[in-house]
C-alpha positions as CSV (number, residue, x, y, z in Angstrom):
1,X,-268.4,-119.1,-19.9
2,X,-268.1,-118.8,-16.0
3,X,-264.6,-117.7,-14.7
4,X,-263.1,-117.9,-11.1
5,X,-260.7,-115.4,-9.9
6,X,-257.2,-116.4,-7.8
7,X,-255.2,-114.0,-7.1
8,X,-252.0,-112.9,-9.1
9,X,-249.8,-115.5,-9.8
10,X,-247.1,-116.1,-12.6
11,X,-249.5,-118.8,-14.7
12,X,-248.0,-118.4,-17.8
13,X,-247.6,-121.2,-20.2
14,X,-246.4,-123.2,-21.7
15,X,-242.8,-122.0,-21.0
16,X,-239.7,-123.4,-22.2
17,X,-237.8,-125.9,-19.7
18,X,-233.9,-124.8,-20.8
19,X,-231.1,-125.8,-19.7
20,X,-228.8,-123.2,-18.7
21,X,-224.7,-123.6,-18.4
22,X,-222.3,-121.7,-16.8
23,X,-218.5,-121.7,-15.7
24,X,-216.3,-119.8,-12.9
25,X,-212.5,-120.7,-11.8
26,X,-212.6,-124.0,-13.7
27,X,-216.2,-124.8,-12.2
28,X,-218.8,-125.9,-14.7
29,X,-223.1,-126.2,-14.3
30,X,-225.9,-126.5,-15.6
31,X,-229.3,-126.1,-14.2
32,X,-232.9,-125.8,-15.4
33,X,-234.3,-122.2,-15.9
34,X,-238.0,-121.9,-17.4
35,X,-238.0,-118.0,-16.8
36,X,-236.8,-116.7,-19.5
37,X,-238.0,-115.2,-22.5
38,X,-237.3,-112.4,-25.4
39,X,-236.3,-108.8,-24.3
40,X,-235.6,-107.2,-27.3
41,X,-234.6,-108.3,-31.4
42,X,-232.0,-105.9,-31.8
43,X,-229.4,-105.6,-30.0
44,X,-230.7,-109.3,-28.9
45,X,-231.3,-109.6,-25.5
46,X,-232.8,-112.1,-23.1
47,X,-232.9,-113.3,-19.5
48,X,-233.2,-115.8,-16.8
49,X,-235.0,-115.0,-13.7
50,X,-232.5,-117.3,-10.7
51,X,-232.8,-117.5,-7.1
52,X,-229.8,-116.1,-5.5
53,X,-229.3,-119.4,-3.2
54,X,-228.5,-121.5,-6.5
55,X,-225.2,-122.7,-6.7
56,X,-225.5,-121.5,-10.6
57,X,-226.1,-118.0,-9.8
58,X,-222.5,-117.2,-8.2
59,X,-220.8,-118.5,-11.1
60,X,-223.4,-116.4,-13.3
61,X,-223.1,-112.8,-11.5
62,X,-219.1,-113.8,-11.4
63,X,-218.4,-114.6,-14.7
64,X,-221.3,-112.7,-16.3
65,X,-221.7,-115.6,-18.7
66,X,-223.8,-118.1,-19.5
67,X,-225.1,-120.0,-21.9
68,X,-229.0,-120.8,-22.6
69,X,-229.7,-124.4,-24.2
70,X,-232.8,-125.0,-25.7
71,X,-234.3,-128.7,-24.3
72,X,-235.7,-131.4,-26.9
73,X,-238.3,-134.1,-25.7
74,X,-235.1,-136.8,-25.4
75,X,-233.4,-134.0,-22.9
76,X,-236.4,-133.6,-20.4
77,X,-235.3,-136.1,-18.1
78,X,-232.2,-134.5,-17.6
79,X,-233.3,-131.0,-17.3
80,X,-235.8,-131.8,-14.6
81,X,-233.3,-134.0,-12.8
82,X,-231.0,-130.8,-13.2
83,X,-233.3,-128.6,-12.1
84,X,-233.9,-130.5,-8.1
85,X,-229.8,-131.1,-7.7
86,X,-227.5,-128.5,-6.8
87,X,-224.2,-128.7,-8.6
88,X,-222.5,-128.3,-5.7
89,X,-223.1,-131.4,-4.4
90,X,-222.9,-133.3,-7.8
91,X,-221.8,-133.3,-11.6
92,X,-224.9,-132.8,-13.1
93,X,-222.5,-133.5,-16.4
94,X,-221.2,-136.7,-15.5
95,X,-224.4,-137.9,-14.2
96,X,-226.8,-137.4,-17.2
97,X,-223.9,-138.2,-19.9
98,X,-224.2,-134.4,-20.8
99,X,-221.2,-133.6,-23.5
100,X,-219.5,-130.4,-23.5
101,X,-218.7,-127.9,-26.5
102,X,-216.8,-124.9,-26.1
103,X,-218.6,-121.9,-27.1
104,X,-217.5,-119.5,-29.5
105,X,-218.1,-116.3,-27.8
106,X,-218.3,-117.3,-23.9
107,X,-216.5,-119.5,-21.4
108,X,-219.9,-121.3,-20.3
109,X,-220.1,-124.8,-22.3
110,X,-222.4,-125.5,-24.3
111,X,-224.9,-128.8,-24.3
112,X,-223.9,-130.7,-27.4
113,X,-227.2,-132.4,-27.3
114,X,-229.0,-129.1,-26.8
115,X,-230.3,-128.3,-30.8
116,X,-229.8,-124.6,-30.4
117,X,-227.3,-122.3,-27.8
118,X,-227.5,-118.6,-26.9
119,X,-224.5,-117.6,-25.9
120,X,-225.1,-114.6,-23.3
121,X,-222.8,-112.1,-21.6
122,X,-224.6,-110.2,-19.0
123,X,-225.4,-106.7,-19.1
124,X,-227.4,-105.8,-16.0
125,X,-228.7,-107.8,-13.1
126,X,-232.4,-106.3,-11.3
127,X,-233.2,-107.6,-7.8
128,X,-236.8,-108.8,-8.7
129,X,-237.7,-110.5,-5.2
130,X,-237.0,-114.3,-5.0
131,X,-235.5,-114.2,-8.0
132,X,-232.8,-112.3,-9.5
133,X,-233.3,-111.2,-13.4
134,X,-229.6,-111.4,-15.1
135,X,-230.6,-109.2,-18.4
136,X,-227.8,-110.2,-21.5
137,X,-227.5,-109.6,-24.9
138,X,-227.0,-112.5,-26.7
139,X,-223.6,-112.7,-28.5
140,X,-223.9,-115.9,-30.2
141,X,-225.9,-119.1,-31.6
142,X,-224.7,-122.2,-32.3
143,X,-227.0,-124.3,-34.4
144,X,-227.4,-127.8,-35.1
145,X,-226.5,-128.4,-39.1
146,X,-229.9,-130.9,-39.0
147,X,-232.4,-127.8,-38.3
148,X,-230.8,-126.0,-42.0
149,X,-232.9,-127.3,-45.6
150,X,-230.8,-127.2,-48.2
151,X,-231.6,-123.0,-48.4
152,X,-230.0,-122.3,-44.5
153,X,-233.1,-122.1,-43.3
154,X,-234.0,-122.3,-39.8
155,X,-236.1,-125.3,-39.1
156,X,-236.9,-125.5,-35.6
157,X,-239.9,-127.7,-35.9
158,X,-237.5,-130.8,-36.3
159,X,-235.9,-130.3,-32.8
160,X,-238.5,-132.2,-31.0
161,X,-238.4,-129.5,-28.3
162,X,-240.1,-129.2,-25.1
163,X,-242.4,-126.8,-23.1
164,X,-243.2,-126.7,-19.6
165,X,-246.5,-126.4,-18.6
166,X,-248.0,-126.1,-14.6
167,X,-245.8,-128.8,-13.5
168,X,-245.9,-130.4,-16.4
169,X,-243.5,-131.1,-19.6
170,X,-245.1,-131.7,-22.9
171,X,-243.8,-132.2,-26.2
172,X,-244.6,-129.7,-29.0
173,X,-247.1,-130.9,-31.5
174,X,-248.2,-130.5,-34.6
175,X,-247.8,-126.9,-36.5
176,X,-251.5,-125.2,-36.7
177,X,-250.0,-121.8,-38.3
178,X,-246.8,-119.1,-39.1
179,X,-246.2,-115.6,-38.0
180,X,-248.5,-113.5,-40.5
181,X,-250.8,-116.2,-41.9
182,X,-253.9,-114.9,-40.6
183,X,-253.1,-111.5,-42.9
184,X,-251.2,-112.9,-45.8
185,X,-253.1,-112.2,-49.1
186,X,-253.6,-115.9,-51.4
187,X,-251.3,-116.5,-54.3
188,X,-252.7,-115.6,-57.5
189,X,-252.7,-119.6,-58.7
190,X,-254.6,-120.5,-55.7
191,X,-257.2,-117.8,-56.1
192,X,-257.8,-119.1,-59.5
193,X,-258.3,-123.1,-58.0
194,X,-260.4,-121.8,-55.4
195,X,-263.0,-119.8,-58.5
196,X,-262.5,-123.2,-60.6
197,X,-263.7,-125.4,-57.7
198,X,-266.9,-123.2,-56.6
């Protein structure tokens, strides 16, 4: 396989396109944030990576809230327009018929067609360069009841959600594996069908 070699760059995909909320004085936003990720399990903590010219970052480093909503293949249109206006110009809410919820744990709202919320309180904020990384442990999640079997279980892959990819949004597809299948020893009972059929 023949390779060519750019210099460094932050290609890494596919991300997830999320749409993050916030509140300040009365003033509500929401903007698009694909830099973000998992810091640590416990205590959980994430981030978002922000330019300090966005109008969402003041209301961020001033409330030291926010709220991270995860973005479903029906949301995508309104996370990218979210993500090229400023909300100081417009209500991003009003425009894209984005309902409220109030949060359990933070001021920021949260997106009530967003499948799953982290509520975050910040806990540290490191100048990175053209973006600002707000570091926050994550002090709540509000859940969807339609993503829980009949057990409580967790079932993301029914959320439809989205990734972002170069430029690109894509919808997730079909499941090819879980955590630990590649090491997880065979059930007795299909040891035995796979000895009756050879």
């Amino acid at each position: 396989m023949s390779r060519v070699n750019w210099k460094g760059s932050v290609l890494i995909a596919p991300v997830p396109p999320t749409m993050v909320t916030s509140s300040f004085e009365g003033k509500d936003n929401v903007f698009t944030v694909a830099w973000t990720g998992v810091l640590n399990t416990q205590p959980p903590k994430t981030y978002i990576s922000v330019r300090p010219e966005r109008y969402s970052y003041e209301l961020i480093k001033n409330s030291g809230e926010f709220v991270i909503n995860l973005t479903t293949r029906d949301m995508v249109r309104a996370a990218d327009w979210c993500g090229t206006y400023t909300g100081r110009k417009v209500d991003k809410f009003q425009k894209h018929n984005l309902e409220k919820v109030k949060a359990q744990h933070v001021s920021a709202p949260i997106l009530a067609q967003s499948p799953l919320a982290l509520e975050c309180k910040v806990c540290d904020i490191v100048e990175m360069g053209t973006h600002h990384m707000f570091i926050a442990d994550i002090v709540g999640v509000s859940v969807d009841e339609k993503l829980l079997d009949e057990k409580g279980k967790l079932c993301l892959s029914k959320a439809n959600l989205a990734a972002y990819a170069h430029g690109e949004y894509f919808e997730l597809g079909r499941k090819i594996g879980s955590f630990g299948y590649s090491v997880r020893k065979k059930s007795a009972s299909k040891s035995k069908n796979l000895k009756k059929k050879t």
